[in-house]
C-alpha positions in Angstrom: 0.0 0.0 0.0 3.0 2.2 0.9 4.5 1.9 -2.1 1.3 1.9 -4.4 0.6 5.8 -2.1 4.0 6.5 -3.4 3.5 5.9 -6.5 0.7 8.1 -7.0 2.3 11.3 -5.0 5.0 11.3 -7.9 3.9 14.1 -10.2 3.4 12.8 -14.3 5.4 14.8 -16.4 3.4 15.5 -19.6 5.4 15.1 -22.6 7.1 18.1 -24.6 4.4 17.6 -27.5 1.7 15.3 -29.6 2.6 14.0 -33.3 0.1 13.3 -35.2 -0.9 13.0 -39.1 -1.9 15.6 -40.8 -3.8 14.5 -44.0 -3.8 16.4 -46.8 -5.9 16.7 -49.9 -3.3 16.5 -52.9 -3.6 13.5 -54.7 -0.8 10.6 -55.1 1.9 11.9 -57.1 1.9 15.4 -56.1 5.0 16.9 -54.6 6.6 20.8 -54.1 4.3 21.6 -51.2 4.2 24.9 -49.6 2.3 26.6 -46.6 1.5 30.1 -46.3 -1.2 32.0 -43.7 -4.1 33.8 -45.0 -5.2 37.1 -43.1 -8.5 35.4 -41.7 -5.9 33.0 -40.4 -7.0 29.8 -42.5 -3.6 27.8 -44.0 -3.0 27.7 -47.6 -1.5 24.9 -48.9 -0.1 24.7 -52.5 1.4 21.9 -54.7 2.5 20.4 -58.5 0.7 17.6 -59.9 2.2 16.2 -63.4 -1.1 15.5 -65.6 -1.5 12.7 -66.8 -1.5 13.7 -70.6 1.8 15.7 -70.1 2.7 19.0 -68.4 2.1 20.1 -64.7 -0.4 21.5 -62.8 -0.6 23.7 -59.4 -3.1 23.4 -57.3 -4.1 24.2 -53.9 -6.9 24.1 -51.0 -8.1 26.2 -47.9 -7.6 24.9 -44.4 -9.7 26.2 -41.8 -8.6 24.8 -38.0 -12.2 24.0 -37.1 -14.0 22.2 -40.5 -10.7 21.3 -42.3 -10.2 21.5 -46.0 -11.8 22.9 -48.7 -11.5 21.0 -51.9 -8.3 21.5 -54.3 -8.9 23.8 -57.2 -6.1 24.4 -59.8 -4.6 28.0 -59.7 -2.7 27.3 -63.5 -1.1 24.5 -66.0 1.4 24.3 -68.9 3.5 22.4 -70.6 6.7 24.1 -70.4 7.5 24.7 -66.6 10.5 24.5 -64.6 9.7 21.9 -62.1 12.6 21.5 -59.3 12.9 20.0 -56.3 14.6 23.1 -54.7 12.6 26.0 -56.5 9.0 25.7 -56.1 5.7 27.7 -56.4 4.2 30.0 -53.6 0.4 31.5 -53.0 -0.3 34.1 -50.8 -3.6 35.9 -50.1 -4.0 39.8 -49.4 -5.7 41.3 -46.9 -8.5 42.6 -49.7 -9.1 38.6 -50.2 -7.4 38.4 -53.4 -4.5 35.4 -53.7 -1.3 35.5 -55.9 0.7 32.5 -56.9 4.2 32.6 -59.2 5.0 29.6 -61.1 8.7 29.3 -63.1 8.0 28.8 -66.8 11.2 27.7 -69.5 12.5 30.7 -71.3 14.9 28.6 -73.1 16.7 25.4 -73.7 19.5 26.0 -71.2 18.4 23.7 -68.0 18.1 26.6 -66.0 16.7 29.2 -68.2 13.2 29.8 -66.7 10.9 32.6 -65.6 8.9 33.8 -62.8 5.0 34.4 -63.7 2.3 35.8 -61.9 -1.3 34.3 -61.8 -3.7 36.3 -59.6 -7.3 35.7 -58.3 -10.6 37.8 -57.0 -12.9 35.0 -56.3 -11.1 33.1 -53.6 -9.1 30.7 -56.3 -12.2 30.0 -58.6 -11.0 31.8 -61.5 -7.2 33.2 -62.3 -5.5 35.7 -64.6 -1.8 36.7 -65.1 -0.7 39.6 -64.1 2.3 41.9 -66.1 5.7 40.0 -66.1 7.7 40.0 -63.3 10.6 40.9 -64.9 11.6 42.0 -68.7 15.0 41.5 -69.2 14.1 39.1 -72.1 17.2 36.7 -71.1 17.6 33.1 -71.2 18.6 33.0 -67.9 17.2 31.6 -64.4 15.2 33.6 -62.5 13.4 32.2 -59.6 13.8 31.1 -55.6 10.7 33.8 -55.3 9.2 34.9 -51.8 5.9 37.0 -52.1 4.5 38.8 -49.2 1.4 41.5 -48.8 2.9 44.6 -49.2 -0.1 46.4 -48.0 -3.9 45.9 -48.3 -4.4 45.8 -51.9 -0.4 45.3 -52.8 1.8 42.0 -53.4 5.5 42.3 -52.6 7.8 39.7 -54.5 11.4 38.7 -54.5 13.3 36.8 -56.6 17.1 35.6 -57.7 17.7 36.9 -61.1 20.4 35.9 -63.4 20.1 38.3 -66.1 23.9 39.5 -65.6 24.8 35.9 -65.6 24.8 35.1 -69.0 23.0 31.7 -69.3 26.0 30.2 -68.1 25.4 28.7 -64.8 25.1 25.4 -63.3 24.4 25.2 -59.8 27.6 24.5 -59.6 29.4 27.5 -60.7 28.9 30.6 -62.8 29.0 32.0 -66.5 28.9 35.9 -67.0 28.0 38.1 -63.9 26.7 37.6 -60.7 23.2 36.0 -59.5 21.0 39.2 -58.0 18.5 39.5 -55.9 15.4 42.1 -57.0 12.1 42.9 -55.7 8.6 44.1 -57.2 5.1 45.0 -56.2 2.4 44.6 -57.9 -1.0 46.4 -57.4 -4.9 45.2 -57.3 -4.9 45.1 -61.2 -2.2 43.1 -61.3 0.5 45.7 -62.8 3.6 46.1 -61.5 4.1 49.6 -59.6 8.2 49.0 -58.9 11.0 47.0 -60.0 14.5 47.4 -57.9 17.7 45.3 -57.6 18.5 44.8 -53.6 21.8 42.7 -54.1 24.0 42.7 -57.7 25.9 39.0 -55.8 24.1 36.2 -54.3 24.0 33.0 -54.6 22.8 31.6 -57.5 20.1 29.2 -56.3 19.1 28.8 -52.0 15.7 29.9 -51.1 14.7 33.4 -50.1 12.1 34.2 -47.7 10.0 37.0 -46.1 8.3 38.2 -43.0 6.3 41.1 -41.8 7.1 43.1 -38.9 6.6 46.3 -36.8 9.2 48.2 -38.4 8.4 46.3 -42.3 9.2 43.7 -44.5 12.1 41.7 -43.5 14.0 39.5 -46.3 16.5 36.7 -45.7 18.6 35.2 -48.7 22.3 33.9 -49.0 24.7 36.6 -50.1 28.0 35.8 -52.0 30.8 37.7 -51.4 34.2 38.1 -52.6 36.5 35.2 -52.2 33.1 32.9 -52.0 31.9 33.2 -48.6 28.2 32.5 -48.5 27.3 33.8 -45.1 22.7 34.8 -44.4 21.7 38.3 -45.3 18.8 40.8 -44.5 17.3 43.7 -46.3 14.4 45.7 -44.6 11.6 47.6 -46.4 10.4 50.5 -44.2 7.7 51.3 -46.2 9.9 54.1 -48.4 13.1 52.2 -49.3 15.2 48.9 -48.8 18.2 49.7 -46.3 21.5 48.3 -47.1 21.4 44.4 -46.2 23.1 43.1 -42.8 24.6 40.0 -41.9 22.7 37.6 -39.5 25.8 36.1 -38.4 29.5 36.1 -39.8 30.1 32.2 -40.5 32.5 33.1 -42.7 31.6 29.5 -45.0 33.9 29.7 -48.1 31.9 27.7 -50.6 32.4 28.3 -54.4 29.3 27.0 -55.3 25.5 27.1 -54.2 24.7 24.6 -51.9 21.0 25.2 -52.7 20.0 25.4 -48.9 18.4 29.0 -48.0 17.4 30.6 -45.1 13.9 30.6 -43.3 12.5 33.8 -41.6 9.7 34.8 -39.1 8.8 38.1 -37.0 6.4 39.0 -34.7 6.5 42.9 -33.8 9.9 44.3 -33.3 11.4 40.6 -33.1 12.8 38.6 -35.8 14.7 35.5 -36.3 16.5 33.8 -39.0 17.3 29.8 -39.1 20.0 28.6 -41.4 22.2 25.9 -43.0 25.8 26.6 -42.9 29.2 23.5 -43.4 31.6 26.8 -42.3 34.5 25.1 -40.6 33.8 22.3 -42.4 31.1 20.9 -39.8 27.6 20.8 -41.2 25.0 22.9 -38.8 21.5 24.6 -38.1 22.0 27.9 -36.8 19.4 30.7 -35.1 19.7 34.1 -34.1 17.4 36.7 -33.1 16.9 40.7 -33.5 15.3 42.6 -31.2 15.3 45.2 -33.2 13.1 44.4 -36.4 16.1 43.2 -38.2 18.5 46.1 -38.3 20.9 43.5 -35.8 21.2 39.7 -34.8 22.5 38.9 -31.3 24.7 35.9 -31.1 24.2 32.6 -32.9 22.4 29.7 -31.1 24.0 26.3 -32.9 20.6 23.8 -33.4 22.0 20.8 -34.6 25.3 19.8 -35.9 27.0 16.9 -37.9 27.4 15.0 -40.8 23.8 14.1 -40.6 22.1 17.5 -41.1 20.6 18.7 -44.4 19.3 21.6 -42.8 16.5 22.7 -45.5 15.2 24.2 -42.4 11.7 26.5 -41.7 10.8 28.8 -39.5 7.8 30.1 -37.5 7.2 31.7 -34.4 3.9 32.2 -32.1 3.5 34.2 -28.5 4.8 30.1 -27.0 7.8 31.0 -28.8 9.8 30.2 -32.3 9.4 26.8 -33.9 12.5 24.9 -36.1 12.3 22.4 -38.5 15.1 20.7 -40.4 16.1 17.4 -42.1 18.8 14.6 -40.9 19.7 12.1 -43.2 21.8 9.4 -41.1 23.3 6.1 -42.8 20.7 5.9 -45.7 17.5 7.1 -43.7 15.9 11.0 -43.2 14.0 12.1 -40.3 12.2 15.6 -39.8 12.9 16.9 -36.8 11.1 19.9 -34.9 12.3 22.4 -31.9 10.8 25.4 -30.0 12.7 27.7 -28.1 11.8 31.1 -26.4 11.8 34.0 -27.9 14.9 35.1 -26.2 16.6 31.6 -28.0 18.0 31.2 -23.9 15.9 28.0 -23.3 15.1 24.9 -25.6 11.5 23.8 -24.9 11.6 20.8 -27.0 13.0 18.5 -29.5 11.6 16.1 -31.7 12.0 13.6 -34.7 8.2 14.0 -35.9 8.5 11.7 -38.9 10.4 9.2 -40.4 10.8 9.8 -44.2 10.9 7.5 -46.6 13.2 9.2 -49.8 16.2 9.6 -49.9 18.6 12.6 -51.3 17.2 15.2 -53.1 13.6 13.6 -53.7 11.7 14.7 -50.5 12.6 18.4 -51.3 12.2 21.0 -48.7 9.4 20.8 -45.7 7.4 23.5 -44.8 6.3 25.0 -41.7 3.2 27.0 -40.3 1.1 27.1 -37.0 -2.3 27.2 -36.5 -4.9 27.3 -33.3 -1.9 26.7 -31.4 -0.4 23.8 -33.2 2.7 23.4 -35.9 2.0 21.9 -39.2 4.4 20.1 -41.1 4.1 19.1 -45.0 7.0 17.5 -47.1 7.4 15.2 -50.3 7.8 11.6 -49.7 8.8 8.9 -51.9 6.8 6.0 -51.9 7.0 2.8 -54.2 9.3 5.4 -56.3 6.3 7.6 -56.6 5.9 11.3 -54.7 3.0 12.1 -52.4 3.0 14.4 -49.6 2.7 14.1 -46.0 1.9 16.1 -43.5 1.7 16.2 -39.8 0.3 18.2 -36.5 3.1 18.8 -33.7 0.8 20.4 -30.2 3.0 21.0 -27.0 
């Protein structure tokens, strides 16, 4: 009996968080997801689906946290796109209800000669048009690794690597001509575009850019390049007027002469921001994190997530008022895991870690995961490779 009392006076430690699926409504074969919050605060999901007579299509459905999703409707198709596991569509809606998606479209016979195009909708994703081109150099050249954000009410902001100085010549594994740079746009409620600036004239040529909104405005994260080939995280700031001169998030200092196609992930909430990244400086492979307090004008010190030969990094980003949310891939003796973490927003104190799924592909294939939270919870979608077929997967991480 003593021991049985005993028992029960020793307090139950709940556990740091709940897996569980998260089922999503793209059909088998579908791959390139992407996540993205509406203003209402309903998830938008996004993927590629290759039709079965040839050619691609991007669709996407509505998920609301209390009746689920809405059904899948196709935002465009064609039979000339630039389909990549690395550089992949995104949608966002406006706070006037209108949603915008880009998809990259061949403009040439080089492998990575491809465009960025706008398609644009009024009526909630029944019907959409194309708006003006994003860009008119008129090169064969890539352009692409596009973030899109809502500039203002009726406004889309856009970003994008563009390789119009680059001459057609690169590779993803070194350059022709110039330099890879990074430009911005907006485009207004009749889908014209109102300005068109360069923000970097040397990046790299092909990791992920990405955006978030703050007190202070729009925050951008890419991977500079600068001389001698060190590829350390940059941000640029739009204040509403102008984009100030871009700051380093941390100084890595990783000499790499050639793109390791693994961008950074961004999130802000106020005057706070924080930027996750990949980085092999030193020659160790790592997830980093560091935090402004300052909407993005400075990064305190970096806060090292995972390290080894066993981290892909492909890493996402969000942040609630529990605190900022990681995710990242490891790949460890033939067999990738997703793996989740929250810390505060001070970055002082780890709240959890996770492996939330096992993932069947290897390499390349399962492409990049992507991260949102909703009604409290984080939700996870990624390509999978099953029976040497894609599908996406998804799951629901609640502390």
């Amino acid at each position: 009996m003593k021991t049985l009392l005993a028992l029960l006076l020793v307090p139950t430690l709940a556990p740091a968080a709940t897996v569980a699926d998260w089922a999503l409504p793209a059909p088998p074969g579908s791959a390139q997801p992407n996540l993205s919050v509406a203003p209402d605060g309903d998830l938008l999901l996004s993927w590629i689906e290759r039709r079965k007579d040839g050619g691609h299509r991007l669709a996407f459905a509505r998920h609301d946290a209390a009746t689920g999703w809405s059904a899948p409707r196709t935002i465009a198709q064609g039979d000339d796109w630039f389909v990549n596991w690395a550089d992949f569509p995104a949608l966002q809606a406006l706070p006037d209800g209108s949603l915008w998606a880009h998809t990259l479209v061949k403009n040439g016979v080089a492998t990575y000669a491809y465009d960025v195009r706008l398609q644009r909708s009024t009526d909630g994703g029944a019907t959409w048009t194309a708006a003006t081109p994003v860009h008119d150099d008129g090169t064969p050249t890539e352009h692409g690794f596009a973030s899109l954000w809502a500039q203002d009410k009726h406004t889309l902001g856009i970003a994008w690597l563009d390789g119009r100085h680059t001459g057609g010549g690169h590779d993803h594994g070194g350059h022709g001509g110039g330099a890879m740079t990074l430009r911005a746009a907006t485009f207004g409620r009749d889908g014209r575009k109102r300005s068109d600036s360069e923000l970097d004239a040397s990046t790299c040529d092909c990791c992920q850019t990405d955006a978030a909104a703050g007190a202070d405005g729009l925050l951008l994260a890419y991977r500079d390049r600068a001389e001698g080939e060190v590829r350390d995280i940059a941000v640029a700031r739009f204040d509403g007027k102008a984009w100030s001169a871009p700051v380093i998030v941390h100084a890595d200092r990783w000499v790499m002469p050639a793109c390791p196609v693994n961008g950074p992930a961004i999130a802000a909430r106020g005057r706070q921001a924080w930027v996750a990244w990949y980085t092999a400086a030193g020659g160790a492979p790592s997830i980093r994190l560091a935090a402004s307090t300052d909407a993005g004008r400075r990064f305190g010190p970096m806060r090292l997530v995972a390290q080894g030969p066993a981290q892909h990094g492909r890493v996402d980003l969000a942040a609630d008022s529990t605190g900022v949310w990681v995710a990242w891939l490891e790949e460890d003796r033939g067999r990738q895991s997703l793996w989740l973490a929250r810390y505060g927003h001070d970055l002082a104190a780890e709240h959890f870690r996770r492996k939330v799924a096992d993932v069947t592909g290897r390499g390349r294939a399962t492409g990049f995961p992507r991260l949102q939270l909703q009604d409290g919870a984080a939700l996870l979608a990624w390509t999978d490779i099953v029976a040497g077929r894609p599908r996406l997967r998804g799951v629901s991480v609640r502390p």
